[in-house]
C-alpha positions in Angstrom: -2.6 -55.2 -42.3 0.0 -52.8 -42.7 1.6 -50.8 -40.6 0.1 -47.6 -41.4 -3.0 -48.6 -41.0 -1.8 -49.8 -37.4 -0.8 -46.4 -36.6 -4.2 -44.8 -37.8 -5.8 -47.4 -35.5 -3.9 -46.9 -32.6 -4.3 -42.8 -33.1 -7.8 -43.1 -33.4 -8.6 -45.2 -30.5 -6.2 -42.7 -28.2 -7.8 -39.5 -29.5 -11.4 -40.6 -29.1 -11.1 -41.8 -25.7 -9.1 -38.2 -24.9 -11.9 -36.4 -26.3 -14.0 -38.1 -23.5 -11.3 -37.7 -21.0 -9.7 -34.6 -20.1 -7.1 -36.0 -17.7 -5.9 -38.5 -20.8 -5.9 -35.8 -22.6 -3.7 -33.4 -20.5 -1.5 -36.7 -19.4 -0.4 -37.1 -23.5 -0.3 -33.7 -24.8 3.0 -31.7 -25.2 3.4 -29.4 -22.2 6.9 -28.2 -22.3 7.0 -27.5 -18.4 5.9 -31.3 -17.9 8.7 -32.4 -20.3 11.9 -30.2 -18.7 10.7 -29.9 -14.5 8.7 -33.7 -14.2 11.2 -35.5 -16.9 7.8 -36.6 -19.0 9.6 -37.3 -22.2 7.2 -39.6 -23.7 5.3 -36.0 -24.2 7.5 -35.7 -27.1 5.6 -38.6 -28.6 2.6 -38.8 -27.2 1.5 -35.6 -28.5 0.9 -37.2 -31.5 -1.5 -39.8 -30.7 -4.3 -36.8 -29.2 -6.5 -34.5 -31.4 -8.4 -31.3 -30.8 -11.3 -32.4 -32.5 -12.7 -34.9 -34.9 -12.0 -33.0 -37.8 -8.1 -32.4 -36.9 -8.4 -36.4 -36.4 -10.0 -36.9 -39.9 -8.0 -34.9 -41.6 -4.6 -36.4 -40.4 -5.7 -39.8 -41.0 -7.0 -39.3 -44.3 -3.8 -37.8 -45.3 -1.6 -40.4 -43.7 -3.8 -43.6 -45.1 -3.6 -41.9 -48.7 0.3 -41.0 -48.9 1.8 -43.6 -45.5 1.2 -46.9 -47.5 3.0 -45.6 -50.6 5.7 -44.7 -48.3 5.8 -47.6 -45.8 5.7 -50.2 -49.3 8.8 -48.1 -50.7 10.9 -48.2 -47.3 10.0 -51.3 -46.0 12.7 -53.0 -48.3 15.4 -50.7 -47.2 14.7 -50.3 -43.1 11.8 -52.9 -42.9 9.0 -52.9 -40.9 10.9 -51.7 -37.6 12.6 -48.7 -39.6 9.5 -47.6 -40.9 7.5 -47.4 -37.5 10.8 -45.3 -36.0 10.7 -43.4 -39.3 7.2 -41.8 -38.4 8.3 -41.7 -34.3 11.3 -39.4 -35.6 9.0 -37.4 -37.9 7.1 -36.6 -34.6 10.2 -35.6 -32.7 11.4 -33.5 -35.8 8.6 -32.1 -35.9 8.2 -31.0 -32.7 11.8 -30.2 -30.8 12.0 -27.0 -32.3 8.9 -25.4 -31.3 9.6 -27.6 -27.4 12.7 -25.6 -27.1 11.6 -21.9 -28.1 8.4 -22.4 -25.2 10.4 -24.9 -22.9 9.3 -22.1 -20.4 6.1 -21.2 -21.4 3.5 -22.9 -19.4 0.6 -21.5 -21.9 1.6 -23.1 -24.8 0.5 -26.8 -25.6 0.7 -28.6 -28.7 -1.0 -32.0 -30.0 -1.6 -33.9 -33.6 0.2 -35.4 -35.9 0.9 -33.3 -38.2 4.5 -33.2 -38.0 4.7 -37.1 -38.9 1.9 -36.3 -41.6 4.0 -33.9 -43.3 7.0 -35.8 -43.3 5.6 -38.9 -45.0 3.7 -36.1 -47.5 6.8 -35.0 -48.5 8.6 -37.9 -48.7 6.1 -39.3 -51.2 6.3 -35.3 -52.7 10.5 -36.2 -53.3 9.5 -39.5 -54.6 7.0 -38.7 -57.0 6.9 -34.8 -57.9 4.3 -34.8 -60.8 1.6 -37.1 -59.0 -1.7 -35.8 -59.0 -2.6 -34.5 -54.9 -6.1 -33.6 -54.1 -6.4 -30.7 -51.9 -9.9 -30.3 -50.7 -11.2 -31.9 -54.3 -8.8 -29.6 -56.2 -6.1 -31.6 -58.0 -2.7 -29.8 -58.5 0.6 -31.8 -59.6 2.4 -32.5 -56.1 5.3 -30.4 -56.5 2.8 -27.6 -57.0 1.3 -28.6 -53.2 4.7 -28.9 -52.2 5.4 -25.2 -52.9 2.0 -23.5 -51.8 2.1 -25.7 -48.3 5.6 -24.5 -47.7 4.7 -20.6 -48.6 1.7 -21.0 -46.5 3.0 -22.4 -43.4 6.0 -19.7 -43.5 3.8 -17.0 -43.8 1.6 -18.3 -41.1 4.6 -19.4 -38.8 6.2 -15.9 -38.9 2.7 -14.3 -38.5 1.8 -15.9 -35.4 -1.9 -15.9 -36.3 -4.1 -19.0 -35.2 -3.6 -22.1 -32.7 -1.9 -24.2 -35.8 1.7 -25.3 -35.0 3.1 -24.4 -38.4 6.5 -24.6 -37.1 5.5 -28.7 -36.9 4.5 -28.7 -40.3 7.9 -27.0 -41.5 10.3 -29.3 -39.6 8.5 -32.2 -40.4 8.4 -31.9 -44.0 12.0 -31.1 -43.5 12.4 -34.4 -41.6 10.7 -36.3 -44.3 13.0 -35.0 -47.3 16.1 -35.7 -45.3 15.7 -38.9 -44.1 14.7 -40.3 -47.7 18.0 -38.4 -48.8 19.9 -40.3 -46.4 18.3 -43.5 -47.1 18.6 -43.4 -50.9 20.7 -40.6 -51.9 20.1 -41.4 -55.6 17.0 -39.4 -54.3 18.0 -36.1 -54.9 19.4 -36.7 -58.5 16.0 -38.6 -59.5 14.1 -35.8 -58.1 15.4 -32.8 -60.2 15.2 -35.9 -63.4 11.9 -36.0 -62.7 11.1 -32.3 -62.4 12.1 -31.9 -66.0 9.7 -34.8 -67.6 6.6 -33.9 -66.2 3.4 -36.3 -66.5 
């Protein structure tokens, strides 16, 4: 079993028993006022276990079983089994710090999913591999095609402020996910912009 199935397990389990439980619920979710006055820090974490609804959950999962296990096979040599596991902990924190410390105050805003962690292993598989074929709701487009359109999206929507999606998340955890394979392998970056100009 590897370890990103592990992680889909666990996230499952957690987010169906806090859709039956609201205290679980609130007791996991990022609630910056929890985090700075009551020291919660696991918050920061946590978050990512929890869901809104089954479809956030299926989503996620989906993602993360199709694109993790390509990741965690290619890291595991370099940080092992360990490193991969703190890998996807730091694509949560990534992910997330930025949009803690602009609403650190704000006792309205809340956040949850993992997204963040998604997007980071999405695009480190997206830096690894730029002309694989991604299927985005049945509609195959060459990855670094995704790549582009998910980043224009989740600006536009970031800036605009519209909906309850934490696009800011999305953003810094693709961000996470391109750095940290950078600093792993640095060869990265030169094989990337190689690979852009053979496409396949």
């Amino acid at each position: 079993m590897t370890i990103t199935i592990i992680i889909i397990a666990i996230t499952c389990v957690v987010s169906f028993f806090a859709f039956k439980d609201q205290m679980l619920m609130q007791r996991l979710i990022l609630w910056p006022p929890a985090v700075k006055r009551s020291r919660e820090y696991w918050r920061l974490v946590s978050y990512g276990l929890v869901h809104a609804d089954g479809q956030h959950l299926l989503f996620n999962m989906l993602t993360l079983y199709f694109f993790g296990q390509f990741v965690e096979q290619t890291f595991e040599p370099a940080i092992g089994e360990i490193g991969y596991v703190l890998f996807y902990i730091g694509g949560l924190l990534a992910s997330i710090l930025p949009s803690y410390a602009k609403n650190e105050n704000n006792p309205n805003y809340r956040s949850l999913g993992a997204s963040g962690a998604v997007s980071a292993i999405v695009f480190a598989f997206i830096l690894m591999n730029p002309w694989a074929q991604i299927y985005f709701y049945f509609f195959p487009m060459p990855a670094i095609i995704y790549a582009a359109l998910y980043i224009g999206y989740s600006v536009y929507m970031d800036h605009s402020g519209r909906g309850n999606v934490n696009h800011s998340a999305h953003l810094w955890g693709a961000a996470y996910g391109v750095a940290f394979t950078l600093v792993m392998e640095p060869s990265r970056f030169s094989a990337f912009f190689r690979a852009l100009g053979h496409p396949s």
